[in-house]
Short mmCIF file of the C-alpha atoms (twelve columns), coordinates in Angstrom:
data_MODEL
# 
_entry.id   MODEL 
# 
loop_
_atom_site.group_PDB 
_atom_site.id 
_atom_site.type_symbol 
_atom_site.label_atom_id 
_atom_site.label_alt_id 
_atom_site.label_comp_id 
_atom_site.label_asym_id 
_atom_site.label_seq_id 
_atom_site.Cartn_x 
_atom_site.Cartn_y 
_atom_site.Cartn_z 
_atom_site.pdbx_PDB_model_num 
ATOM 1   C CA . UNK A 1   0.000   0.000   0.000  1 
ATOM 2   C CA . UNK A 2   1.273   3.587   -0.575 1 
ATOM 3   C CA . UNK A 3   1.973   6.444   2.372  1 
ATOM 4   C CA . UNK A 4   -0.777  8.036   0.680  1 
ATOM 5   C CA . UNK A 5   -3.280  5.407   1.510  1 
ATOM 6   C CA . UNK A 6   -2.325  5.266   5.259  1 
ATOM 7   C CA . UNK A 7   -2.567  9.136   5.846  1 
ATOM 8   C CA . UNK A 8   -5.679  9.336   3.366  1 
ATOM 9   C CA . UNK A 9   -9.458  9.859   5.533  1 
ATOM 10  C CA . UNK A 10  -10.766 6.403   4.640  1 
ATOM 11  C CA . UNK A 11  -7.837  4.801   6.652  1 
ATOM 12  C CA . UNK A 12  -8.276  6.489   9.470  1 
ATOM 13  C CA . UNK A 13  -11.943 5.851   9.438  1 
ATOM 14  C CA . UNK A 14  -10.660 2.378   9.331  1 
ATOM 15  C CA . UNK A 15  -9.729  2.568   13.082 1 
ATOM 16  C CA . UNK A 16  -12.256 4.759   14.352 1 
ATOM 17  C CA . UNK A 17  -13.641 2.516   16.542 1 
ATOM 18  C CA . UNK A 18  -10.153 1.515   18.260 1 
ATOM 19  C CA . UNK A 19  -9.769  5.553   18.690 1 
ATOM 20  C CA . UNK A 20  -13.314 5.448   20.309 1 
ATOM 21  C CA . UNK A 21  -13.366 2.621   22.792 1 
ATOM 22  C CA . UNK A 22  -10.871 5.246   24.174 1 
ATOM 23  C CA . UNK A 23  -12.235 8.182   24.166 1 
ATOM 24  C CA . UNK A 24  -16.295 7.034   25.174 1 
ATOM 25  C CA . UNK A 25  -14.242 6.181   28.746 1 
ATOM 26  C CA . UNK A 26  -13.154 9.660   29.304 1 
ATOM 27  C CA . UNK A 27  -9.839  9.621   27.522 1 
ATOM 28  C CA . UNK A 28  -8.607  13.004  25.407 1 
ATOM 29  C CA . UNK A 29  -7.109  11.912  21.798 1 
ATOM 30  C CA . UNK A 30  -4.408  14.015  21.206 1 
ATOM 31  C CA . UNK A 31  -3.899  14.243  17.410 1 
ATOM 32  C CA . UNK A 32  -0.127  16.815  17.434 1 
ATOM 33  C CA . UNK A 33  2.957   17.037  18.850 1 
ATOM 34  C CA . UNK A 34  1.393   20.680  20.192 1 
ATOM 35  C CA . UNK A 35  -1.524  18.922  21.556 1 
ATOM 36  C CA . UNK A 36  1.169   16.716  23.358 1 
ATOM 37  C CA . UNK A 37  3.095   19.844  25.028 1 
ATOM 38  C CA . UNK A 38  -0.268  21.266  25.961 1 
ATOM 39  C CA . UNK A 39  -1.308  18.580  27.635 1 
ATOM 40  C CA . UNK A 40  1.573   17.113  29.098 1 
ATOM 41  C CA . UNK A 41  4.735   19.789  29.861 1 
ATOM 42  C CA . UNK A 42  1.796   21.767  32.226 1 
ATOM 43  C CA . UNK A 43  -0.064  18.583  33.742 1 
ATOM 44  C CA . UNK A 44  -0.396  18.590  37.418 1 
ATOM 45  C CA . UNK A 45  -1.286  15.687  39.217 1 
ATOM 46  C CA . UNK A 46  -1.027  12.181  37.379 1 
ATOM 47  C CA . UNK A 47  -2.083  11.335  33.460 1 
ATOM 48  C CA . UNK A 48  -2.299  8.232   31.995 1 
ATOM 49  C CA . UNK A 49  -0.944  8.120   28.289 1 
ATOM 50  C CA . UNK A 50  -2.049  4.998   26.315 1 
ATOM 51  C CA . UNK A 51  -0.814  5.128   23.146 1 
ATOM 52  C CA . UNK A 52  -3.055  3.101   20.873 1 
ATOM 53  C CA . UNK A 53  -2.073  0.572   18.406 1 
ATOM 54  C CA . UNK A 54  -4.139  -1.378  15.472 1 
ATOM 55  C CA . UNK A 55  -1.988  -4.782  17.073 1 
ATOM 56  C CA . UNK A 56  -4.672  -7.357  18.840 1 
ATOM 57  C CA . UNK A 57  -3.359  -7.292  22.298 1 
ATOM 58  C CA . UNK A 58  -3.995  -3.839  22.039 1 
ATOM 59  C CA . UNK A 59  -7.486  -4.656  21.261 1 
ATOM 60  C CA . UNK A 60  -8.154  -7.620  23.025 1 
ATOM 61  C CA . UNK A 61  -6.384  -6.731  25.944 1 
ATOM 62  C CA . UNK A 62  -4.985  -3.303  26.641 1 
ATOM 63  C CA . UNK A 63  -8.147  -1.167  25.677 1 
ATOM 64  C CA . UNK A 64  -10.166 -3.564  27.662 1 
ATOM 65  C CA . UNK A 65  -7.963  -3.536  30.480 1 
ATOM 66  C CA . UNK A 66  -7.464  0.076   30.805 1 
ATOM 67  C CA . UNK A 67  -11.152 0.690   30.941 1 
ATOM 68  C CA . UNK A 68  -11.526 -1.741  33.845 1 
ATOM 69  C CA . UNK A 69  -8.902  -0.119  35.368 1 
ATOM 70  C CA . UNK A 70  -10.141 3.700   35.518 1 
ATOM 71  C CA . UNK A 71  -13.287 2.397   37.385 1 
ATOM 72  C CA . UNK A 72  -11.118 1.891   40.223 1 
ATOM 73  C CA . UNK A 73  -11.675 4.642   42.983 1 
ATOM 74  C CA . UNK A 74  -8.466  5.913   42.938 1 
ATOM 75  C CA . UNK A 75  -7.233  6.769   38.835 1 
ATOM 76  C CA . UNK A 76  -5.533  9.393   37.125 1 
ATOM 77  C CA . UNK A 77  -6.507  12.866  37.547 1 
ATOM 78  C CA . UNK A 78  -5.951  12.854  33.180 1 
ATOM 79  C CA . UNK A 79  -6.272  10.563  30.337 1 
ATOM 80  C CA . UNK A 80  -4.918  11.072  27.193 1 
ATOM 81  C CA . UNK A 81  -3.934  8.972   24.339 1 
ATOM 82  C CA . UNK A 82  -2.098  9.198   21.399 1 
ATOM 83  C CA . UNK A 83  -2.334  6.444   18.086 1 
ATOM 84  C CA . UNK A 84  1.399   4.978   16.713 1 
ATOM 85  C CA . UNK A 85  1.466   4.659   12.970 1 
ATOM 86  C CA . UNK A 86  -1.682  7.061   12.229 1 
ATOM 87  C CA . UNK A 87  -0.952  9.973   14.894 1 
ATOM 88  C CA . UNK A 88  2.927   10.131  14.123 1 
ATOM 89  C CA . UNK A 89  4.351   13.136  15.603 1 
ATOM 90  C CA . UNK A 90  2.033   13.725  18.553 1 
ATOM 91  C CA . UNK A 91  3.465   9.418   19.326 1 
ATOM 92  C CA . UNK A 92  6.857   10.913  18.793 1 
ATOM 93  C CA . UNK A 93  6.105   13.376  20.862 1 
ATOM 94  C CA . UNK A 94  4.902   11.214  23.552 1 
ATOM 95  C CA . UNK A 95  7.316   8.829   23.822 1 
ATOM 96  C CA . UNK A 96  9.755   11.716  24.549 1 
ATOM 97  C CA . UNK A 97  8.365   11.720  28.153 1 
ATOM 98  C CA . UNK A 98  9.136   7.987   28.261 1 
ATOM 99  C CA . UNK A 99  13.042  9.022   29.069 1 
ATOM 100 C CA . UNK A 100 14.753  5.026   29.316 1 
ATOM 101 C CA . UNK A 101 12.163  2.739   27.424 1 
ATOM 102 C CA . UNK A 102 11.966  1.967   23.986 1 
ATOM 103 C CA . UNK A 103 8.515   2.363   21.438 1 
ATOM 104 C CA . UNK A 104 6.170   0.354   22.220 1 
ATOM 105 C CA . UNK A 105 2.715   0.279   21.648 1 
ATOM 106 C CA . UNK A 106 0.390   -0.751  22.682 1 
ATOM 107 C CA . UNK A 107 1.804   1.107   25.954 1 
ATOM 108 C CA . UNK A 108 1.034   2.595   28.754 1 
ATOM 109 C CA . UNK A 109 3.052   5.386   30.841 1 
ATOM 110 C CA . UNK A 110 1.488   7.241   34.220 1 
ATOM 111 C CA . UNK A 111 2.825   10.873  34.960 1 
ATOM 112 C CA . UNK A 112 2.798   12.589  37.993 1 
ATOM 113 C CA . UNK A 113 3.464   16.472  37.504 1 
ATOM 114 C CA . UNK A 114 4.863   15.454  34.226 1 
ATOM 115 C CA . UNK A 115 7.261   13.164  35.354 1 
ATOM 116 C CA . UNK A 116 7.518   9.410   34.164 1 
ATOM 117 C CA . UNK A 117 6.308   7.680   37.118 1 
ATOM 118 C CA . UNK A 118 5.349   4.175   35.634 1 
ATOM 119 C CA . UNK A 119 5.451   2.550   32.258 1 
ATOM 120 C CA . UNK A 120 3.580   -0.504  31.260 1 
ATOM 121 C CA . UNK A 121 4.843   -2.120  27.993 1 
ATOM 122 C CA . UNK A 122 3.859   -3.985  24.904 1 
ATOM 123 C CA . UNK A 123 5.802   -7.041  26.181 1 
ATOM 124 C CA . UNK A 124 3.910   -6.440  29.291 1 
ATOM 125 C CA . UNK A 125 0.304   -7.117  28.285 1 
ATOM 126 C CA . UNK A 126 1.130   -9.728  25.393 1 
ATOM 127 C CA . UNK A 127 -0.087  -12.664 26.293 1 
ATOM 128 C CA . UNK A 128 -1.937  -11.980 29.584 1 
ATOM 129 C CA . UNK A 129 -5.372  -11.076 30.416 1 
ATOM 130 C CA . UNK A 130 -7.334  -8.198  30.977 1 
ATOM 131 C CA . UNK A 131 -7.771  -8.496  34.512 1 
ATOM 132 C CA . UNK A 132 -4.071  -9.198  34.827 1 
ATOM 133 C CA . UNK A 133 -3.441  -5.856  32.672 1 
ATOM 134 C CA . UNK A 134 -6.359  -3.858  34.932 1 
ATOM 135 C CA . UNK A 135 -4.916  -5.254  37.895 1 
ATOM 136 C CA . UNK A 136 -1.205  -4.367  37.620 1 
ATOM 137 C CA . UNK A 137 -2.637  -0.508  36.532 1 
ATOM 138 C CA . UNK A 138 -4.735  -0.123  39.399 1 
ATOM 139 C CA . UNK A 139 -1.816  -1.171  41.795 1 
ATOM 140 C CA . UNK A 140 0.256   2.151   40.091 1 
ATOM 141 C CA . UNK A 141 -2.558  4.106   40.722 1 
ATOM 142 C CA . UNK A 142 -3.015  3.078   44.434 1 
ATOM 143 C CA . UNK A 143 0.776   3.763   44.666 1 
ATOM 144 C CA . UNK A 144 1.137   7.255   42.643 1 
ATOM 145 C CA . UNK A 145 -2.148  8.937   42.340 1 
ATOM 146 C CA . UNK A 146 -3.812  8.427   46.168 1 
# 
């Protein structure tokens, strides 16, 4: 397929629905690497960034997981995601805040005042459960947002 093709409208229609099982549970899509700054470099408290993948642990497992996870009583004061391979520079962007780990996605990091306080990898929710994925999320936020 060309680069055309995977920047075109249609394609990102495509994955609409992997953008929205994100943001109908409260999360903020950010679509730039300005959107990224904005939301990030000023952030007090703690924000979840998920950045979103088209892989199927990201769909069978990470989106799921996440959701069950923010319906714990104590979650991040922010959640915002960003979409590798469709959303380039605002993932580039993002993963600049990930200062020591590698891309991954599907991923998860948790800031606290902007500050890389957690990170939850790809290799980290292959091959597990939601539950399992929900579970080790909630633990961060018992430990860094109460």
């Amino acid at each position: 397929m060309s680069i055309q093709f995977f920047e075109s409208d249609i394609y990102r229609q495509m994955f609409q629905q992997m953008r929205d099982e994100l943001t109908q549970v409260g999360f903020k899509e950010l679509l730039t690497a300005d959107e990224v700054k904005a939301n990030l470099d000023n952030a007090q408290g703690t924000t979840l960034v998920f950045v979103n993948s088209v892989c199927g642990c990201a769909g069978g497992i990470a989106r799921p997981g996440v959701a069950k996870a923010i319906q714990h009583s104590i979650r991040p004061d922010h959640l915002v995601t960003v979409f590798a391979g469709q959303d380039k520079e605002a993932t580039a962007e993002a993963r600049t805040y990930f200062v020591g780990y590698p891309p991954s996605s599907p991923s998860m990091a948790l800031l606290k005042d902007g500050k890389l306080v957690y990170m939850m990898e790809r290799h980290q929710i292959e091959g597990r459960d939601t539950d399992a994925v929900a579970g080790d999320l909630i633990r961060a936020f018992e430990q860094y947002c109460g």
